[in-house]
C-alpha positions in Angstrom: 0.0 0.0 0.0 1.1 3.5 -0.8 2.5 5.2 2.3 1.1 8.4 0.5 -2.4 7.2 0.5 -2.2 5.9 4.1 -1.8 9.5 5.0 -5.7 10.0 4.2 -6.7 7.0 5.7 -8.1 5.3 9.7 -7.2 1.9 10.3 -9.2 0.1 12.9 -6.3 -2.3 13.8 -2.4 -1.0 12.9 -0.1 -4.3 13.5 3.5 -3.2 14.1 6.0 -5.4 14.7 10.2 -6.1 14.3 11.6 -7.5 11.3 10.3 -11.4 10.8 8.5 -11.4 13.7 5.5 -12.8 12.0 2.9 -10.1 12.1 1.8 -10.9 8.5 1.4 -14.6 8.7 -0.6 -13.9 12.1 -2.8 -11.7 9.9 -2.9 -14.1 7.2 -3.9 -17.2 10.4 -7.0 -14.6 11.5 -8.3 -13.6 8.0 -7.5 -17.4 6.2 -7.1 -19.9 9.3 -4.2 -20.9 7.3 -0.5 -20.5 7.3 1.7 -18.8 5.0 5.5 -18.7 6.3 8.4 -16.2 4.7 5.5 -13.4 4.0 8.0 -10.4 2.8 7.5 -7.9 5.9 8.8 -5.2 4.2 5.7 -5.0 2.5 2.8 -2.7 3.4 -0.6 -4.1 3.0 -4.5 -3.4 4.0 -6.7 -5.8 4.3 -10.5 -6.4 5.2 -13.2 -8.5 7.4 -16.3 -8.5 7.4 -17.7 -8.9 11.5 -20.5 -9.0 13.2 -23.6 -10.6 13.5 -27.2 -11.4 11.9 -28.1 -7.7 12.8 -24.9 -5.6 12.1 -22.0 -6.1 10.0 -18.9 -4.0 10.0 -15.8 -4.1 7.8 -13.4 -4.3 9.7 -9.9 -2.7 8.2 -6.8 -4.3 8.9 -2.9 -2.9 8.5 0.3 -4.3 7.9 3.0 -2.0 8.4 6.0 -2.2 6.7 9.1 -3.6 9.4 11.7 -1.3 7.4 9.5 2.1 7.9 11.5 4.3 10.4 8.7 4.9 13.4 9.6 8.9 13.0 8.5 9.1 9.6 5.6 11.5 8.6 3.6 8.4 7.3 3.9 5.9 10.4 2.8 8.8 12.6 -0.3 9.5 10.8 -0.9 5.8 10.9 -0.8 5.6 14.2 -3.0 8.6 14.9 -5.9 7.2 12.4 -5.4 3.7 14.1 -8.3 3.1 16.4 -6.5 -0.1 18.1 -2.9 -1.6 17.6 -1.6 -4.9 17.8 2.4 -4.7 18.8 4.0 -7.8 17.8 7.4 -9.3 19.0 8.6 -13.0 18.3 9.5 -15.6 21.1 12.4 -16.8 19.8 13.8 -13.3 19.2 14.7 -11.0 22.5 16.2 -8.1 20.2 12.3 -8.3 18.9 11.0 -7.4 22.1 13.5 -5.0 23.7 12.8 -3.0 19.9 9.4 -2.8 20.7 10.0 -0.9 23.8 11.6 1.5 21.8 8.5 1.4 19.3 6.1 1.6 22.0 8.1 5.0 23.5 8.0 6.4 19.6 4.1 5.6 19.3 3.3 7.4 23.0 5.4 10.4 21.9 3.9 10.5 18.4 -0.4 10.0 20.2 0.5 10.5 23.8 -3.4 9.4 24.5 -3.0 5.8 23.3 -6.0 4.0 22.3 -6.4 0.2 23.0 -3.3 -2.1 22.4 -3.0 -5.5 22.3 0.7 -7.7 22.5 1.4 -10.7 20.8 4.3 -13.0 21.3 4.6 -15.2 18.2 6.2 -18.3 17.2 4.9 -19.6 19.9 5.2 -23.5 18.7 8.7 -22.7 17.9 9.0 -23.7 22.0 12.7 -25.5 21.4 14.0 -22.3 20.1 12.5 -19.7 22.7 14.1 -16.6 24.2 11.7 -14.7 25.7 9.8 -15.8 28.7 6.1 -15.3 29.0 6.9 -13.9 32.0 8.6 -11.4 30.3 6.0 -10.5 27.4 3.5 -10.1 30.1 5.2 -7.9 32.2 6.1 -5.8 29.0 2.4 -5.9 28.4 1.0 -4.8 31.7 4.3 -1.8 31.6 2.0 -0.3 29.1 -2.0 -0.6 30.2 -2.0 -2.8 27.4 -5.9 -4.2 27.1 -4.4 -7.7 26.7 -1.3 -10.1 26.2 -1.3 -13.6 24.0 1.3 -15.8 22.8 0.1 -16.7 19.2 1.6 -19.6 16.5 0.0 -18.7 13.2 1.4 -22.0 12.2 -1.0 -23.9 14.3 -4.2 -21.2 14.8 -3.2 -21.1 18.1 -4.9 -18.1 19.8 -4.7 -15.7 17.3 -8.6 -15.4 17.1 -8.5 -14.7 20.4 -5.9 -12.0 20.0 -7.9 -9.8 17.4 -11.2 -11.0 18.7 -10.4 -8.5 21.5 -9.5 -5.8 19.2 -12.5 -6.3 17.0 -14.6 -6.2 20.1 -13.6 -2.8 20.9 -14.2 -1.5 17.3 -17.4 -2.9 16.9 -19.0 -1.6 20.3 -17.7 1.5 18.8 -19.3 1.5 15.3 -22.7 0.2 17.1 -22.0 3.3 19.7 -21.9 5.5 16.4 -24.7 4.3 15.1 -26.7 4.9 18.1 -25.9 8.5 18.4 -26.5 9.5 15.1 -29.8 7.8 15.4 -30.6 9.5 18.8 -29.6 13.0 16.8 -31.8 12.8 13.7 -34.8 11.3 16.4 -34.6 15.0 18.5 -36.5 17.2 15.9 -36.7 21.6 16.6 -40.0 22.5 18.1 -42.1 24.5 15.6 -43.9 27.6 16.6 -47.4 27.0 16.9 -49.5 29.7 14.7 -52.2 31.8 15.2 -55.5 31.3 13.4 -55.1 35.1 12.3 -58.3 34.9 10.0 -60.8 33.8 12.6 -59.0 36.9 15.0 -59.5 39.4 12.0 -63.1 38.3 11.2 -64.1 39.0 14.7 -62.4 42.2 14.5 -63.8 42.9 11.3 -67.7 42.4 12.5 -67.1 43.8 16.3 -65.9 47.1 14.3 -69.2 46.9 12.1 -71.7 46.2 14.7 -69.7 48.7 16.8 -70.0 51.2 14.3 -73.8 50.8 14.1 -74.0 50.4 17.6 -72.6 53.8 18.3 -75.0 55.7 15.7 -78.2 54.0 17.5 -76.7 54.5 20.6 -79.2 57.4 21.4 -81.9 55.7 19.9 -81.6 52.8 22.2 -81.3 54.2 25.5 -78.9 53.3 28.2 -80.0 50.6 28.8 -79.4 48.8 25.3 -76.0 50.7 24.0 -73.5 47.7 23.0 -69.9 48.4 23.2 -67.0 46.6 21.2 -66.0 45.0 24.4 -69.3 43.3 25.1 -69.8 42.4 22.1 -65.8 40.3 21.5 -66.9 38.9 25.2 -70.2 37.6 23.9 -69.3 36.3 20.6 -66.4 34.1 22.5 -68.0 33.4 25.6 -71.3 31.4 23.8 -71.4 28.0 22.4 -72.4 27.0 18.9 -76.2 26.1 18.8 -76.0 23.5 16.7 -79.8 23.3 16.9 -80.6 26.5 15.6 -79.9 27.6 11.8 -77.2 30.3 12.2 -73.6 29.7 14.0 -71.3 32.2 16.4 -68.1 32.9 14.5 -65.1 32.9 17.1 
């Protein structure tokens, strides 16, 4: 893959790893369930799986970094900043593999201080004749580092590398489905709308009140007193009384 384009792109698991440690073969065991030994780890490469269950899928995105890319370089940083989980991997049978990913882990944390989940594998582990580094000694790395887990993984014989990016693909499928959720919550919460006025009922009461008013106050000596109608009494009256549904005429409100 072109370091170039990597620039532009999020990863949700960046594998990183010495020379020939065996990071693409333990890709290559998770993706396949097969082995494939000698995998040229100078080689950058992205690959995909589909997770998930009968109700949501996710692809997940997968990235094989390149053993001979310095960690200071401008595209391993940005790697590790889009990468929502890593995967550090160092072999058994090699303890120059392991003390180099201290010094990879210390050039990640200065690169994305705020580290998001990691995970650390110890491979090779059939190769048990030729080993170098303890468990012991991979676990105590691990647990140096708040790492979320630590496994000891033979891609050769399947040997719990599902379990090793089964915990990593846990963490970035709770966070798609969290994603999901929110967006759903923020297109459910819709503006309250203004509630409007029914101005042509208001105007046609204005309309007649200001009529009969009119009248009102040119008979209003002809009537008496006792029978003058203002333009108060007579908005009061025609809100006040009920339709007659009976009768053959209505009350306008």
């Amino acid at each position: 893959m072109n370091s170039i384009l990597a620039l532009k792109d999020s990863f949700d698991i960046l594998v990183i790893g010495d020379h020939q440690v065996g990071k693409s073969s333990l890709i290559q065991s998770y993706l396949h369930e097969t082995f494939i030994p000698n995998i040229d780890s100078s080689l950058e490469d992205l690959h995909t799986k589909v997770i998930g269950d009968h109700t949501d899928y996710y692809e997940l995105s997968i990235l094989d970094t390149s053993s001979v890319t310095d960690s200071f370089a401008r595209s391993r940083q940005q790697q590790i900043i889009n990468a929502s989980t890593l995967l550090l991997v160092y072999s058994i049978t090699d303890t120059n593999s392991i003390m180099h990913l201290h010094d990879i882990y210390d050039r990640i944390q200065a690169t994305r201080p705020i580290l998001p989940p990691v995970i650390v594998v110890g491979s090779k582990a059939d190769l048990v004749d030729e080993r170098q580094v303890t468990w012991e000694e991979g676990h105590e790395f691990s647990q140096s580092i708040n790492a979320t887990g630590f496994f000891e993984c033979s891609s050769k014989d399947n040997s719990h590398v599902q379990d090793a990016f089964l915990r990593l693909s846990d963490i970035v499928l709770a966070k798609h489905q969290s994603e999901i959720q929110n967006q759903k919550r923020s297109k459910s919460i819709t503006p309250i709308q203004p509630i409007e006025t029914n101005n042509t009922i208001d105007n046609s009461i204005i309309m007649i009140t200001s009529e009969v008013s009119s009248t009102a106050a040119g008979n209003e000596k002809s009537l008496g007193p006792q029978t003058s109608i203002t333009t108060r009494q007579l908005q009061q009256k025609s809100i006040s009384e009920p339709i007659n549904k009976k009768s053959g005429c209505c009350t306008i409100m």
